[in-house]
Each structure stands twice: as C-alpha cells, then as structure tokens.
PAFI-669821 format. One line per 4 residues: number of its first residue (from 1); their letters; for each residue x negated, y negated, z of N, C-alpha, C. Coordinates in Angstrom, 2 decimals. Layout:
BEGIN
NUM = A = X Y Z X Y Z X Y Z  ...
//
This chain:
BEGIN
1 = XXXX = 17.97 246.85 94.42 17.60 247.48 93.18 18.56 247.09 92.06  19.91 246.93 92.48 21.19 246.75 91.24 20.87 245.16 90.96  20.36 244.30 91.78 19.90 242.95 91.57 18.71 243.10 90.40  18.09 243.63 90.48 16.56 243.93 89.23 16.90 244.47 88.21
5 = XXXX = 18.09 244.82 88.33 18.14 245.32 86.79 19.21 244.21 86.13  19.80 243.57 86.97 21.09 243.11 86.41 19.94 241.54 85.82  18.68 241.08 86.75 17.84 239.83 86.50 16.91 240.34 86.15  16.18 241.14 85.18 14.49 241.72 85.02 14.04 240.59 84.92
9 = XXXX = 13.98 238.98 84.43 13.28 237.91 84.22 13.34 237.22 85.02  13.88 237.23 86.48 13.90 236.14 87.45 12.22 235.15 87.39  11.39 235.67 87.31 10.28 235.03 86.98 9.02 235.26 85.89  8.13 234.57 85.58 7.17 235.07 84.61 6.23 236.30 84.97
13 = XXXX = 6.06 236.64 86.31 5.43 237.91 86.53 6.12 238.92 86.16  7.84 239.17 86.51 8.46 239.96 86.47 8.66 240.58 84.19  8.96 239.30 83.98 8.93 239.10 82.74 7.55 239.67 81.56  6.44 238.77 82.17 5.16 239.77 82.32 4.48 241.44 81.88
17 = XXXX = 5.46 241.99 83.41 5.15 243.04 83.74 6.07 244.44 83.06  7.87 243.19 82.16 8.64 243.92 81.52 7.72 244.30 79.99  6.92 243.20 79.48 6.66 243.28 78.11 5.05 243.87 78.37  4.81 244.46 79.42 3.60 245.01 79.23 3.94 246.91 79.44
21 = XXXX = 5.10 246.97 80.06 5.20 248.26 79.58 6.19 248.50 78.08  6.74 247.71 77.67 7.74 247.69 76.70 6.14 248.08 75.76  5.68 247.23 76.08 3.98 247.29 74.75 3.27 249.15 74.98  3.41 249.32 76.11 2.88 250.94 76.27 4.10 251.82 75.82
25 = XXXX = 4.77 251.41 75.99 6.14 252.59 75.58 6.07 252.47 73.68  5.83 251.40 73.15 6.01 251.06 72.11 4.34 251.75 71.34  3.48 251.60 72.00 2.02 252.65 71.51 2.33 253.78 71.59  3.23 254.37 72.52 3.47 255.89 72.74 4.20 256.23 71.72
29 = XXXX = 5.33 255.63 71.25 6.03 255.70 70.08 5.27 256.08 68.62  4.46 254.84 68.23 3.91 254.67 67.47 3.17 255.91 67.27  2.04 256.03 68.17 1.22 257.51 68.02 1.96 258.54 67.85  3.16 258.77 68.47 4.44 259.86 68.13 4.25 259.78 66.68
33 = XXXX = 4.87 258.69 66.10 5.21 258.83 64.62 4.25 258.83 64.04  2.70 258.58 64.09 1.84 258.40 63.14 1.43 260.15 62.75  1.70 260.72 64.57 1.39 262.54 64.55 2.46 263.14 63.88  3.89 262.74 63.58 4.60 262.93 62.33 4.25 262.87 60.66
37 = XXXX = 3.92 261.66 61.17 3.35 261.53 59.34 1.72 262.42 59.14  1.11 262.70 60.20 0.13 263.51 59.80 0.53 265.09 59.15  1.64 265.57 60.00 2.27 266.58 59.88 3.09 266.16 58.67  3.45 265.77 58.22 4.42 265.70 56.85 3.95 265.50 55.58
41 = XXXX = 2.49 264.73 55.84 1.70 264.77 54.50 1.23 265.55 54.06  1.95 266.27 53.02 1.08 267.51 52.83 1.53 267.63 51.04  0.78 266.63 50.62 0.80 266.10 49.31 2.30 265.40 48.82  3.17 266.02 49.11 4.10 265.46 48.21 5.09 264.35 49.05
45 = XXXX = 5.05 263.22 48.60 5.54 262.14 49.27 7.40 261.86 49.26  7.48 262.23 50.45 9.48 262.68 50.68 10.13 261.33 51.12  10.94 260.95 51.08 12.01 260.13 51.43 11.55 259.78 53.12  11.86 260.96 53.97 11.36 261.23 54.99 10.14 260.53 55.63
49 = XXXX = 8.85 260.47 54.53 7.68 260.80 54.95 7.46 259.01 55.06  8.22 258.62 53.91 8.37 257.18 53.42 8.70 256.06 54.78  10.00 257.02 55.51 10.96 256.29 57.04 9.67 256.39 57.77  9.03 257.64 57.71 7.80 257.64 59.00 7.03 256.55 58.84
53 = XXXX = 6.42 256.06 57.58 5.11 254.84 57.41 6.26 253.64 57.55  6.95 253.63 57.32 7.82 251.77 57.73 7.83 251.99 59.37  8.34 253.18 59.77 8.50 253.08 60.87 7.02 253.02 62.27  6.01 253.37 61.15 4.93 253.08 61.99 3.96 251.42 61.19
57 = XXXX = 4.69 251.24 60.63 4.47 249.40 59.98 4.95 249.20 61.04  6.15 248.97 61.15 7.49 248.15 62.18 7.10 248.01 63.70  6.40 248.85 63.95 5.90 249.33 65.37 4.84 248.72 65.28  4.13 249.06 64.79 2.50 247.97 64.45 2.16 246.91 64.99
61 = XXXX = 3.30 246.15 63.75 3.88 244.74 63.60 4.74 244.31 65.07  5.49 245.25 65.90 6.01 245.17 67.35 5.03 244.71 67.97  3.86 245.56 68.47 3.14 245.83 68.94 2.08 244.48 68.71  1.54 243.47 67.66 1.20 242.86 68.08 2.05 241.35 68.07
65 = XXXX = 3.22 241.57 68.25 3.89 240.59 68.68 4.46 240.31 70.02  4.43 241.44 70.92 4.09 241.94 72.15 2.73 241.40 72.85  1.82 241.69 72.25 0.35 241.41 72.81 0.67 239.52 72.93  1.06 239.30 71.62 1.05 237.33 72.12 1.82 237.50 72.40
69 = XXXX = 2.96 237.78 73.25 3.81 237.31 73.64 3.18 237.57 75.41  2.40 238.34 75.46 2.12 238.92 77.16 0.64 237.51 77.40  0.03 237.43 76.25 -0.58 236.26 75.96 -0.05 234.78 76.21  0.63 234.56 75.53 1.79 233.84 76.68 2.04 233.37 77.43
73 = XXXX = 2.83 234.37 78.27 3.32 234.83 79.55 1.91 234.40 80.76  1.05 235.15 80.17 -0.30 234.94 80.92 -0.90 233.64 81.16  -0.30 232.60 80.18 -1.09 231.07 79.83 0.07 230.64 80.91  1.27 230.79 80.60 1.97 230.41 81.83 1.98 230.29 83.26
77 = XXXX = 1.69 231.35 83.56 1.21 232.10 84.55 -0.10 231.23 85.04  -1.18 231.37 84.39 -2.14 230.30 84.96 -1.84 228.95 84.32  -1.05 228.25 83.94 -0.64 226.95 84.23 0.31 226.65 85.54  1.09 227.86 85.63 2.31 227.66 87.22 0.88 227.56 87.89
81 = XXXX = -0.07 228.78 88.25 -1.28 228.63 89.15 -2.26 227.11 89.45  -2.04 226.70 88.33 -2.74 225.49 88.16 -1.90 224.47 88.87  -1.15 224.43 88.61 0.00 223.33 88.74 0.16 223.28 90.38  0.35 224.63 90.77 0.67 224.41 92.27 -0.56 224.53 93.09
85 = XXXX = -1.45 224.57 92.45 -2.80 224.48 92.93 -2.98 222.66 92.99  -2.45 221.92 92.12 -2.59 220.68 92.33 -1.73 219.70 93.51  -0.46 220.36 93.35 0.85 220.27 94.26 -0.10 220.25 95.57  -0.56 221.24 96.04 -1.03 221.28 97.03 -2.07 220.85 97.47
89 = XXXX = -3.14 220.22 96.75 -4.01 219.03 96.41 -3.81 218.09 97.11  -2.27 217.82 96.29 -1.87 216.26 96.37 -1.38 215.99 97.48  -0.64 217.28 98.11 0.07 216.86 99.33 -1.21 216.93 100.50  -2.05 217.18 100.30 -3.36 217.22 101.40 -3.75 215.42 101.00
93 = XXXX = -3.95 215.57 100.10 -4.40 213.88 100.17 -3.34 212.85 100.47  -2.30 212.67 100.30 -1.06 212.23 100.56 -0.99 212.44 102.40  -1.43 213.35 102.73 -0.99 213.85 104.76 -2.45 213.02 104.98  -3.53 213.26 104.77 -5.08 212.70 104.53 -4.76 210.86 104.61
97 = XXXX = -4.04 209.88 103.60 -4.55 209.17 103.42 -2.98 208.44 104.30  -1.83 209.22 104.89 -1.00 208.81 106.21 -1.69 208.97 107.15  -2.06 209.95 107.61 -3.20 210.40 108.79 -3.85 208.80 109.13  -5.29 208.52 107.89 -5.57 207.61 108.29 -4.85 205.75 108.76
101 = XXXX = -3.58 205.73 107.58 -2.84 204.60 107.98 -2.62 204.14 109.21  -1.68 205.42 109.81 -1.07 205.30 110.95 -1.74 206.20 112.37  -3.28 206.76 111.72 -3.82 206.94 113.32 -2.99 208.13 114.00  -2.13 208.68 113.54 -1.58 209.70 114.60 -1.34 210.81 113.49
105 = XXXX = -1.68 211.66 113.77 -1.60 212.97 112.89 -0.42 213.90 113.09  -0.10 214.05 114.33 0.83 214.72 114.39 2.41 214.58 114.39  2.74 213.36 113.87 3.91 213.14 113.26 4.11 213.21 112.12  2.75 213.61 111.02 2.62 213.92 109.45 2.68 215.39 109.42
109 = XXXX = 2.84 216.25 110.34 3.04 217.45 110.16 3.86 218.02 109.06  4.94 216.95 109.04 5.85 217.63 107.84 5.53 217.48 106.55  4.34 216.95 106.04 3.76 217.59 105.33 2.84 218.96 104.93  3.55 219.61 104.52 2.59 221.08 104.84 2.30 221.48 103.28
113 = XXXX = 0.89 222.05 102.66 0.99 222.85 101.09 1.95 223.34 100.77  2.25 223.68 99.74 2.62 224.71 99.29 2.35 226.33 99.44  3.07 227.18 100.15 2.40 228.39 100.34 3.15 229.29 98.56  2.31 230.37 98.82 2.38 231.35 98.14 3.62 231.64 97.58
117 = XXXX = 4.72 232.25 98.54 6.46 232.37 98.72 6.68 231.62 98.14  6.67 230.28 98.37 7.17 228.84 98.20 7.11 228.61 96.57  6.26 228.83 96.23 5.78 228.34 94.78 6.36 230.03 94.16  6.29 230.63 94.71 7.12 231.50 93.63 9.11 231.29 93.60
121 = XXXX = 9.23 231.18 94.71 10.51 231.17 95.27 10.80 229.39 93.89  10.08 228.11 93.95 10.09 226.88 93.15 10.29 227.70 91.54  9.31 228.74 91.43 9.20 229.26 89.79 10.22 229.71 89.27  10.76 230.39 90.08 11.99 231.23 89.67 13.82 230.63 89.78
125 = X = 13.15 229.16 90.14 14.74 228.41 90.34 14.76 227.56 88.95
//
C-alpha cells in the first residue's frame, strides 16, 4: 500500500483511474460552490459572492481539462492495446514461418505471445 502512494502513475491505467476520480471529486466541489452562490445571491453582489463565481469558473474550466486529459489517457490505453495486440501477431507469424523452415516445432517454443502480465509489467518500465 506505502508503494501506491509513494508511485500513483506506475502505469496509464493507474494514472487513468487517478484523474477520473480527481474529475468526480472536482464536480462535487463545484456543485458545493455553485449551492453557495445560490445561497448568497440575494440581490446584492458581495466581494464574497464574486470568490464563489471565479471559483466555480476555475472548477469548470478544471473540469474540462480533466475530461481531455482522461481522453487521452484512454487513446493511450488503446494504442498500448493495439500495439501489443500486434507484438503478439508478429511473434505468431515469426514461430509460424520457423516452424515451417526447420520442420520441428518444438524447439521454437521459446517463442511464446505476449500475455496479459507481460505487457503490463513492458508498460510500466
């Protein structure tokens, strides 16, 4: 656990999954302050009332810089998917086209896909 906090970005899921609650904590905020400024408007416009509307601009403006940024994150995410989806393609045709050279298959064993682990364990180095 003291490892996850000390790395929250070891990878793009993790990274991901930081700016998608940072984005809900940051709506919860926002609606906080907007139910402030509902409560404070009550005609006469205060110093106060002034911090509440920047401060629900500022949040706004957070908020959809958050969204592309998880936008992003997400294109990444299915390009790593893509990518090791090809990796593992290639190494099938690569074991496929030794196989046929040399007639014996089971000394190409050490070619194996890419598993799951593997390609995350590659992402995060």
């Amino acid at each position: 656990m003291a490892q996850a906090i000390e790395r929250p970005f070891d990878s793009i899921d993790d990274t991901h999954e930081f700016f998608t609650l940072l984005a809900q904590t940051v709506y919860e905020a926002r609606l906080d302050i907007e139910a402030d400024v509902k409560r404070e408007s009550n005609g006469a416009v205060t110093r106060r009332l002034q911090a509440l509307r920047l401060a629900v601009y500022t949040l706004t403006k957070l908020e959809q810089h958050l969204v592309r940024s998880r936008r992003a994150l997400n294109d990444l995410r299915t390009l790593r998917r893509l990518l090791f989806q090809e990796r593992y393609a290639d190494a099938a045709s690569v074991q496929h086209k030794l196989a046929q050279m040399s007639g014996k298959g089971s000394r190409l064993e050490t070619l194996k896909p890419v598993t799951t682990e593997a390609s995350r364990s590659m992402a995060s180095a």
